[in-house]
MITORTOR-596934 format. One record per residue (C-alpha): x, y, z; chain. Coordinates in steps of 0.5 Angstrom, whole numbers. Each point is the difference from the previous one (the first is absolute). Example, Ala and Ser with C-alpha at 12.3 -4.5 7.8 and 13.67 -1.06 7.14 Angstrom:
# residues 2
PT_25_-9_16_A;
PT_2_7_-2_A;
***
This chain:
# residues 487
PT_551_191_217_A;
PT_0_-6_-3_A;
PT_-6_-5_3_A;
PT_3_-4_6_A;
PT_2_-7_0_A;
PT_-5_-4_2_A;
PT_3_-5_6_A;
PT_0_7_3_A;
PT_-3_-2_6_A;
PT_-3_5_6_A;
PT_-1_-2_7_A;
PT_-3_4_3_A;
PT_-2_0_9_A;
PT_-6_5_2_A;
PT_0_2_7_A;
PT_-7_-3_2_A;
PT_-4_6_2_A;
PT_-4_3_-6_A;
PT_3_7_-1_A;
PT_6_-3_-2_A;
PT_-2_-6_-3_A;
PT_-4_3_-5_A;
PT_4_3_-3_A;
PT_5_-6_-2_A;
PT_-6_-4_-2_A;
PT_0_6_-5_A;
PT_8_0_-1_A;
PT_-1_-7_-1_A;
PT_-5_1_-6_A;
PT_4_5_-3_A;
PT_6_-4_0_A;
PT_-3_-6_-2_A;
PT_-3_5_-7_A;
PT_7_1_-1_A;
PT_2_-8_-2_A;
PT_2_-3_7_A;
PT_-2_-4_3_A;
PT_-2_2_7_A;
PT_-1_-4_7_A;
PT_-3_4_7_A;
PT_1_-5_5_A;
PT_-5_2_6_A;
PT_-5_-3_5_A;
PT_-6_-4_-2_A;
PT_-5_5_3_A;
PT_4_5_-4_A;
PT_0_-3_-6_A;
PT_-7_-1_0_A;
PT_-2_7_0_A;
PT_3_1_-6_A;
PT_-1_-6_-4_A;
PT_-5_2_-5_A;
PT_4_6_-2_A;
PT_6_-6_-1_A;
PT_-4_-4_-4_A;
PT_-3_5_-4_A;
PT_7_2_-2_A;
PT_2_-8_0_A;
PT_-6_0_-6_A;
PT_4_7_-4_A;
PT_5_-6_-1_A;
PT_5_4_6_A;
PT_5_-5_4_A;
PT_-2_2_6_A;
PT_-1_-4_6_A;
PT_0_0_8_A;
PT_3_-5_5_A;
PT_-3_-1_7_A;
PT_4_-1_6_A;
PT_-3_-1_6_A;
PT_1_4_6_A;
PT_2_-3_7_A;
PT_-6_4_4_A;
PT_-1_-4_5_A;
PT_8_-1_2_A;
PT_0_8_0_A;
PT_-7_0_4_A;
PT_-5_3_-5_A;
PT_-6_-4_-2_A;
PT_-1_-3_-6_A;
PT_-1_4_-6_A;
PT_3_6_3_A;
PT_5_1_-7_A;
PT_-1_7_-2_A;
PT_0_6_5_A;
PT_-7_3_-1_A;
PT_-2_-7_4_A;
PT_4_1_7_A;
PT_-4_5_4_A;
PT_6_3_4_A;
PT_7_3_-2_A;
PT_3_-4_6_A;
PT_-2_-6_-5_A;
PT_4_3_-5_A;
PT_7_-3_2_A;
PT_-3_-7_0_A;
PT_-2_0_-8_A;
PT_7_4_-1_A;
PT_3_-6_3_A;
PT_-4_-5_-3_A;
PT_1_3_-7_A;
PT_9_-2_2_A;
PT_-2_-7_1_A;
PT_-2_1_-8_A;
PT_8_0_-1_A;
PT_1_-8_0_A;
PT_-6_-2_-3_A;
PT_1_6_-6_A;
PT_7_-2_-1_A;
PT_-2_-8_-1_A;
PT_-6_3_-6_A;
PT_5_4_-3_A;
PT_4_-6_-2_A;
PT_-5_-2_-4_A;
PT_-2_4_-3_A;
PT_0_1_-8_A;
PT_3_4_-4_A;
PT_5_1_6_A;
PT_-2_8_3_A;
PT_4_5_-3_A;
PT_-2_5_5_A;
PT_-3_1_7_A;
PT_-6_6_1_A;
PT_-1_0_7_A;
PT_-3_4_5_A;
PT_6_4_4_A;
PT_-3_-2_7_A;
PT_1_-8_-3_A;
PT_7_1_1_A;
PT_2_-7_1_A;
PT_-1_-1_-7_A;
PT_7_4_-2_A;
PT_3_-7_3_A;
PT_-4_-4_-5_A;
PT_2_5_-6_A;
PT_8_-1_3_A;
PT_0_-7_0_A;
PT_-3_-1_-8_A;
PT_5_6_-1_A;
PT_-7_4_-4_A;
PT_-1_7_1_A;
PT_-6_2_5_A;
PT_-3_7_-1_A;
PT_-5_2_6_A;
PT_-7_4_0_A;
PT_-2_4_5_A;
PT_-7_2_1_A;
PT_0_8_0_A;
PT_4_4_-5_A;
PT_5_4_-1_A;
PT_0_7_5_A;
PT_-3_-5_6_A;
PT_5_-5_-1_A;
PT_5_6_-1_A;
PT_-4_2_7_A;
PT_1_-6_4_A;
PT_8_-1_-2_A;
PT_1_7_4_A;
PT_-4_-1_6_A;
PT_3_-7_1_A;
PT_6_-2_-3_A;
PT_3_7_2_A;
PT_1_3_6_A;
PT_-4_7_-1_A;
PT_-6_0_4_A;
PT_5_-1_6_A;
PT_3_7_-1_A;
PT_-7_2_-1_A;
PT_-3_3_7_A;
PT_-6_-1_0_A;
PT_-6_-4_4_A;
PT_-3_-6_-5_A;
PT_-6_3_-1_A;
PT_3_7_-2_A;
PT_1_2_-7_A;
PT_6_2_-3_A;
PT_3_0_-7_A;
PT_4_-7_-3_A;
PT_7_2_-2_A;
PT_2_-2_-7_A;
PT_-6_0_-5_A;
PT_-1_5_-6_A;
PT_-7_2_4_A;
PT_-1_3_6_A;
PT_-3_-6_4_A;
PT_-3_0_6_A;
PT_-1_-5_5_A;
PT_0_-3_7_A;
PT_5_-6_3_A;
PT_-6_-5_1_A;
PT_-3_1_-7_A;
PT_8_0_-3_A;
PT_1_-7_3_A;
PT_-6_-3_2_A;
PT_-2_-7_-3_A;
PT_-6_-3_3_A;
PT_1_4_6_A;
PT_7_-2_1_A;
PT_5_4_0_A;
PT_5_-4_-6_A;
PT_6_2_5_A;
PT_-3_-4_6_A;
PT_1_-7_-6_A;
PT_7_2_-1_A;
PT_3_-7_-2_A;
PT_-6_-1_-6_A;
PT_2_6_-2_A;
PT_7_0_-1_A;
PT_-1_-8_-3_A;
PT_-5_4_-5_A;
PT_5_6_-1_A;
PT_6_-5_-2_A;
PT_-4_-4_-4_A;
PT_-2_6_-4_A;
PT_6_2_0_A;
PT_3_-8_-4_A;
PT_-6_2_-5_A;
PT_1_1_-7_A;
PT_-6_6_-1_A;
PT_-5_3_3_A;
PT_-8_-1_-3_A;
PT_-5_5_0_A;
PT_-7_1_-1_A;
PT_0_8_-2_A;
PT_2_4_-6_A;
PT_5_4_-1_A;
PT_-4_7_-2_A;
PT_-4_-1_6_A;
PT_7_0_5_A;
PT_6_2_-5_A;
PT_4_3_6_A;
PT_-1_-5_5_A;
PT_2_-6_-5_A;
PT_6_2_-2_A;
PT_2_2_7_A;
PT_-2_-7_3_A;
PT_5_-3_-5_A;
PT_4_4_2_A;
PT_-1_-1_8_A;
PT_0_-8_-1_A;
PT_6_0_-5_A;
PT_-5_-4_-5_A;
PT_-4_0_-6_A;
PT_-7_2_1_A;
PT_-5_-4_-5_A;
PT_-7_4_0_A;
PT_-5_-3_-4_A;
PT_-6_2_3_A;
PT_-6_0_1_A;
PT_0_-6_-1_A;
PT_-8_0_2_A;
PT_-1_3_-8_A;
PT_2_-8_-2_A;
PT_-6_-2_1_A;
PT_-4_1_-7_A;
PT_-7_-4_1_A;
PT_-5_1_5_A;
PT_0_-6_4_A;
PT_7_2_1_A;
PT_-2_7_2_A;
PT_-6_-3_4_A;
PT_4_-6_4_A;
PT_7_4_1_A;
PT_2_-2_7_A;
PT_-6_-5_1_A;
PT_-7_-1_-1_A;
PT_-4_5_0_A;
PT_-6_0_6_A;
PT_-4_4_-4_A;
PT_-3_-2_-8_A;
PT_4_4_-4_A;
PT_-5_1_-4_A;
PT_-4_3_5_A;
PT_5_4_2_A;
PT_1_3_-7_A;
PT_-8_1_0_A;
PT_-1_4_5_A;
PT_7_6_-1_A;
PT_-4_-1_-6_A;
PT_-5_3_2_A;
PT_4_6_4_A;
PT_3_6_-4_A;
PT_8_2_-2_A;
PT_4_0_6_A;
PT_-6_0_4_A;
PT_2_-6_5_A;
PT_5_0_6_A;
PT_2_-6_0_A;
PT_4_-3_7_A;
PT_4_-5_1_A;
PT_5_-1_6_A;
PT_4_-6_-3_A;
PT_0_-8_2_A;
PT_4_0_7_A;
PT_-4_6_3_A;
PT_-4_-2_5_A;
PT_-4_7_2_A;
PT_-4_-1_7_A;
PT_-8_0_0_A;
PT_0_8_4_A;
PT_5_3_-6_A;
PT_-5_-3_-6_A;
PT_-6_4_3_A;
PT_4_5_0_A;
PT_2_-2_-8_A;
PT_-7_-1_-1_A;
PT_-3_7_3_A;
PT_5_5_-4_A;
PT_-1_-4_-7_A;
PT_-7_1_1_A;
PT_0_8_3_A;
PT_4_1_-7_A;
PT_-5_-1_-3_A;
PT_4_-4_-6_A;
PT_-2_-6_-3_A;
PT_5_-6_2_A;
PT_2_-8_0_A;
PT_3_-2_7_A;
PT_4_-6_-1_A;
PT_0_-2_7_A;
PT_5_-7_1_A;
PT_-2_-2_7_A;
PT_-6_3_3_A;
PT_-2_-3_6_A;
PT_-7_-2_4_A;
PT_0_7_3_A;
PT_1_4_-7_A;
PT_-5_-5_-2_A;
PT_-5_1_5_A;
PT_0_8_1_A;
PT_0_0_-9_A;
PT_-7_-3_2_A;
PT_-2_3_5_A;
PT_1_7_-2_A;
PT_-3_-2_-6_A;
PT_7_3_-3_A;
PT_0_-4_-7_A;
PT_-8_3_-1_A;
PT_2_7_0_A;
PT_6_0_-4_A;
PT_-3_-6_-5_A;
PT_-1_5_-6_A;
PT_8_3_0_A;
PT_4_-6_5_A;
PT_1_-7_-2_A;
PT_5_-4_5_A;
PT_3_-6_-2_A;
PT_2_-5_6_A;
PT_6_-3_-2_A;
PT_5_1_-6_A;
PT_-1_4_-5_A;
PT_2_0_-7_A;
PT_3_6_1_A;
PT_4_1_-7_A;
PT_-7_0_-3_A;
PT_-3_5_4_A;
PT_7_5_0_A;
PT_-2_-1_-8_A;
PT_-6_2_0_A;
PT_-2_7_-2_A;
PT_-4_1_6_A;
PT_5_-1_4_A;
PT_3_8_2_A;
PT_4_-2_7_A;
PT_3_-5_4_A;
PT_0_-1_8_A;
PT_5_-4_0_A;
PT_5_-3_5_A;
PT_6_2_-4_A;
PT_3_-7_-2_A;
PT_4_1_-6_A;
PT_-5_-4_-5_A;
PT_-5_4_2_A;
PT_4_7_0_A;
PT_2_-3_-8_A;
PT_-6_-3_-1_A;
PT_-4_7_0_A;
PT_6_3_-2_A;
PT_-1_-5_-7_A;
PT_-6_3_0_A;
PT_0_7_2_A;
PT_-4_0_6_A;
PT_1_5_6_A;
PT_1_-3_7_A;
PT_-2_1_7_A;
PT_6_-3_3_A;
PT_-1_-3_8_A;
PT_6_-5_0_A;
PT_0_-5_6_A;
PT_7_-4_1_A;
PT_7_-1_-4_A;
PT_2_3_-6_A;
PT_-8_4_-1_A;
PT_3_6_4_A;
PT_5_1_-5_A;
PT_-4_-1_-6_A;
PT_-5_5_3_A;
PT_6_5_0_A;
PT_1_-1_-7_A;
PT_-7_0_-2_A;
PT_-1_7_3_A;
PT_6_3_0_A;
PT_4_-2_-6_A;
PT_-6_-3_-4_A;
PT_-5_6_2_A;
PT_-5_-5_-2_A;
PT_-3_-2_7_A;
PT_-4_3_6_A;
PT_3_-2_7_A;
PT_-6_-1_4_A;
PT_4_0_7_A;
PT_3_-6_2_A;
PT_7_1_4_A;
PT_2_-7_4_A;
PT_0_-6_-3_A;
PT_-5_-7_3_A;
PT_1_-6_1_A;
PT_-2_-5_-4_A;
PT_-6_-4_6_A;
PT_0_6_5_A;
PT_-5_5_-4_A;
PT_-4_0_6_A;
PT_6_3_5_A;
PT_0_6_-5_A;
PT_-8_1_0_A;
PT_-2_5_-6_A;
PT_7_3_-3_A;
PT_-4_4_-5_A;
PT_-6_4_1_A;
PT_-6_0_-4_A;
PT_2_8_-1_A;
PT_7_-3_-3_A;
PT_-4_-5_-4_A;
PT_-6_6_-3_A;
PT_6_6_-1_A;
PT_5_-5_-4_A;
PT_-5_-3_-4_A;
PT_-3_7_-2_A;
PT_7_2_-1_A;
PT_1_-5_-5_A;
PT_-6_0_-3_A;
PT_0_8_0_A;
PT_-1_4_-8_A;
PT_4_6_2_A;
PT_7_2_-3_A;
PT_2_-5_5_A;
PT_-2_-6_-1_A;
PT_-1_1_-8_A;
PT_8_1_0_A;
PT_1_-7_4_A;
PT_-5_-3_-4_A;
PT_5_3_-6_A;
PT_6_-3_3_A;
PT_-3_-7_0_A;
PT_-2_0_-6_A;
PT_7_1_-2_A;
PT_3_-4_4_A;
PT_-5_-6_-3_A;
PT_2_2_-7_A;
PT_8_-1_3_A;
PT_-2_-7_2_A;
PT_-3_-2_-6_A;
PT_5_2_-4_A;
PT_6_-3_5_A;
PT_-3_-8_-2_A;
PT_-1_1_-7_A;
PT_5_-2_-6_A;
PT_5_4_1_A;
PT_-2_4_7_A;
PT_5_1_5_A;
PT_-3_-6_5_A;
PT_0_-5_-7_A;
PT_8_2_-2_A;
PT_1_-2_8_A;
PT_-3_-6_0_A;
PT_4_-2_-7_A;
PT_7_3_3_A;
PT_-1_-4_6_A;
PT_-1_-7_-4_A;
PT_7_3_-4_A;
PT_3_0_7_A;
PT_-2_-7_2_A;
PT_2_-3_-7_A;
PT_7_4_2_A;
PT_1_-3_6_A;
PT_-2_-7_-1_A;
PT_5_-1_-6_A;
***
C-alpha cells in the first residue's frame, strides 16, 4: 500500500484505567509512525502519566498529541483527582467514573470541531459508547478496541450476549463447559460474567447501550496476533459480523529503553537499579509477581504471598501496588526483607514491568491474568502462574492454561471485589504460592517443554510486528479501510 494520505487524522478515546489505556497510547504510536496525525483526548491525570512517552514521540517528528477533558467528579460524588480506575478504592465506586466519563460526550464533541485536519476516523475503547454518537454525527467511520483479546472476547459474547448459561443447570460456583468454542473450556457462571464483583446481567442497560454501539461500529481493534489465536480470530469475526484488525502486541512498539522503563507510568524503582540487581541473578532464575493496577490484595492474603515465595526457595521481584501500614509492620517485625535479601527484591508501587519480563533473568510470571500482562510474557517468552482476580482475567486464565499451555493455575475460583479484599481474607494459601512457583520454575520435561512453548510463541510475536508480519499487514489493511470508507 501506498503511504497514507497525510490529513488522515485519528482520533483516538482510551478507557481511563490502565490496561486499557496503555495499549492505545501504544496504538497512537504506531499509527502516528505510519504518517497521520493523531489525537488521544483523555483527563489531565491521565495525560500526565504518559507525558514523557508523548513528548519523546513529539521529538521523533511523530503528529502526535493528547487533549484534556476535565471530568465532572464532583457532581458525580468522586473526590477530585479520581480520574482513573486504579484511584477509586471500591467497585461500588466504579459507576460513578463510568457516568462521569459520559458527560464527556458534550465537551468532546465541541473539541472535535476544531480539530485540525478534521478526524478521519474514531478509535475508541467499547465501553465509551457514547462516542458512536460523535462518529455519526461527523459522518466518520469509528473502530472499537477492547481490552482483552480474541478467544476471551469470543468468551464473554457467549456468556452475556446469548442465553446459554441459562440452559445450563449448574450453581454459580460450579464448573461446566462453555458451549461453542474450538477448545474444551471450563469455567464457573461467576467467573464467566463477573466484572469487578458484579455480575454484567445485574447493568443490563449499559450493557445493552454497549452492545448497540459496537453493533453501529465499523470494526473491531485488538492487541493480539493471529498465530497466537487464529481459530478465535476468525470466529469473533464472524460471531460480530465485523472485521477484526489484530495488530498486537503492540507493547513491542515500544523501541528505547525509556519507553520500555516508563510504559504505563513512572517506575517507583530506578530502572538502573533494577536491571542491576537481575544482573546479578542467573537465566530464568527469578519469579517475578505482579497482580496488575486495580487489585488490591488484603494484608493476611500477602503474608501468605511472602511465605510461599520464600519457602520456594526461588529467587524473586514483588511488585507490591498498595502495601499497607500492617504489611509494613509485619515485613519489620519478621525481619522479612533481612532473610530473603540475597534472592528477594521488592518494589512498592509500579514496576517497569516490560523490562523486567524482558530480561533473561526472568523465568516465570505471578500475574493477575490482565491481558497486557498475558502478552507481555507471551512477547517475551516467559511462563505464568496464573491468580486472576475480577473481570475478564478468569477467562484470559483459561487461555493461558488450557489453550496456550504456557501457565500454572495457582488456585483461584471466585472472583473479588475491587475494595473488599479483607472480606475474602487469605484466598491462596502460602502451599498454592510455593507449589505453582516450584511448578513453573521446575527443569523437568514438564516445565522445559512449557518454557519450549514460550519461546515459540515469543518468536510468532516478534515476527507478527515486523515488515511484512501478520500484525504489520493489519494494521496497513486496516488504514486501506478507512481511506475506503472515508471517500
Amino acid at each position: 500500500m501506498a503511504s497514507p494520505p497525510k490529513d488522515l487524522h485519528f482520533v483516538l478515546f482510551p478507557l481511563m484505567t490502565q490496561g486499557h489505556m496503555i495499549p492505545m497510547f501504544d496504538i497512537a504510536r504506531l499509527l502516528a509512525e505510519r504518517g497521520p496525525t493523531v489525537t488521544i483526548i483523555t483527563t489531565p491525570v491521565n495525560a500526565n502519566r504518559f507525558k514523557p512517552v508523548i513528548t519523546r514521540a513529539i521529538q521523533e517528528k511523530l503528529k502526535i498529541q493528547v487533549l484534556e477533558l476535565e471530568l465532572a467528579l464532583s457532581e458525580v460524588g468522586l473526590p477530585q483527582g479520581c480520574e482513573n480506575f486504579d484511584l477509586i478504592p471500591s467497585a461500588e465506586l466504579f459507576p460513578k467514573l463510568f457516568t462521569a466519563a459520559i458527560m464527556l460526550a458534550e465537551p468532546a464533541e465541541n473539541m472535535f470541531r476544531g480539530l485540525t485536519p478534521a478526524p478521519s476516523c474514531i478509535i475508541s475503547d467499547n465501553l465509551l459508547a457514547w462516542t458512536s454518537d460523535i462518529a455519526q454525527k461527523f459522518n466518520i467511520p469509528r473502530f472499537i478496541f477492547h481490552g482483552p483479546g480474541c478467544f476471551t472476547l469470543l468468551c464473554l459474547h457467549i456468556a452475556i450476549y446469548t442465553n446459554v448459561l441459562d440452559d445450563i443447570a449448574v450453581s454459580d460456583s460450579e464448573y461446566f463447559v462453555l458451549p461453542g468454542l474450538s477448545d474444551r473450556v471450563e469455567l464457573t457462571k461467576e467467573q464467566a460474567c463477573s466484572w469487578g464483583g458484579k455480575t454484567l446481567k445485574e447493568a443490563a442497560d449499559f450493557v445493552e447501550y454497549v452492545r448497540k454501539a459496537e453493533q453501529d461500529a465499523n470494526g473491531i481493534v485488538v492487541n493480539s496476533f493471529h498465530e497466537l489465536e487464529p481459530k478465535y480470530v476468525e470466529e469473533l469475526a464472524k460471531t460480530k459480523d465485523k472485521k477484526v484488525w489484530c495488530i498486537g502486541p503492540v507493547s513491542l512498539c515500544n523501541k528505547s529503553f525509556q519507553d520500555i522503563a516508563e510504559r504505563g507510568s513512572k517506575s517507583a524503582i530506578d530502572e538502573q537499579d533494577c536491571l542491576k540487581w537481575l544482573d546479578s541473578k542467573e537465566p530464568e532464575s527469578i519469579m517475578f509477581v505482579c497482580l496488575g493496577s486495580l487489585a488490591r490484595v488484603c494484608t493476611e492474603q500477602n503474608i501468605d504471598l511472602a511465605l510461599g515465595l520464600e519457602s520456594s526457595n526461588k529467587s524473586f521481584l514483588w511488585c507490591i501496588r498498595h502495601p499497607t501500614e500492617e504489611l509494613e509492620k509485619w515485613f519489620l517485625e519478621e525481619g522479612y526483607e533481612e532473610r530473603v535479601k540475597d534472592r528477594g527484591l521488592i518494589i512498592r508501587g509500579w514496576a517497569p514491568q516490560v523490562l523486567v519480563l524482558s530480561h533473561q533473568a526472568v523465568g516465570g510470571f505471578v500475574t493477575h491474568c490482565g491481558w497486557n500482562s498475558t502478552l507481555e510474557a507471551v512477547s517475551t517468552g516467559v511462563p505464568m502462574v496464573t491468580w486472576p482476580q475480577f473481570s475478564d482475567q478468569f477467562i484470559n486464565e483459561r487461555f493461558i492454561v488450557d489453550v496456550l499451555k504456557v501457565g500454572v493455575k495457582i488456585g483461584m475460583e471466585a472472583p473479588i471485589v475491587v475494595g473488599e479484599q479483607d472480606k475474602f481474607g487469605v484466598v491462596v494459601k502460602k502451599e498454592d504460592v510455593k507449589r505453582s512457583v516450584e511448578d513453573v520454575m521446575d527443569n523437568g520435561e514438564e516445565g522445559e517443554a512449557r518454557r519450549k512453548r514460550c519461546r515459540e510463541l515469543a518468536e510468532l510475536a516478534e515476527r507478527a510486528m515486523e515488515d511484512g508480519g501478520s500484525s504489520c499487514l493489519s494494521m496497513t489493511s486496516m488504514i486501506q479501510d478507512i481511506i475506503e470508507l472515508c471517500s
